[in-house]
N, C-alpha and C positions, 0 to 999 in steps of 0.2 A: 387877526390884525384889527379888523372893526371894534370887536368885544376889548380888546389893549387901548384902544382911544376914547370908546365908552368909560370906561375903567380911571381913566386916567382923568379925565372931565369929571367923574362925578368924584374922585378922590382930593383932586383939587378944588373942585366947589365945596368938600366937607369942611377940606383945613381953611377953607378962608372965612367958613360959619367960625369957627373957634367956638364950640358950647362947651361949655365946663360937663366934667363927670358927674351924673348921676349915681351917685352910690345906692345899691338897695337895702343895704342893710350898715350898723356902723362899724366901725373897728372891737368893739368890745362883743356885737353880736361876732362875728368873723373869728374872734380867739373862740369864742364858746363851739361855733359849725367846723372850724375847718382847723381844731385843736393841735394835730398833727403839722399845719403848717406856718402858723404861728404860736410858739413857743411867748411863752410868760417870760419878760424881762425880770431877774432882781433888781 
């Protein structure tokens, strides 16, 4: 119960940071690493 109201305190103080995504790498690196899951649009 304790560890669910920790939980829930620091989940609610992340979403009210609102930080945008740090991406590590770009979308063109991504098609190249993880070829299999992003497919080449025609």
């Amino acid at each position: 119960e304790t560890l669910k109201k920790e939980i829930s305190a620091w989940q609610e103080k992340r979403n009210t940071i609102a930080r945008p995504m740090e991406w590590r790498f770009t979308t063109e690196d991504a098609r190249i690493k993880l070829k299999k899951l992003y497919p080449r649009l025609l």
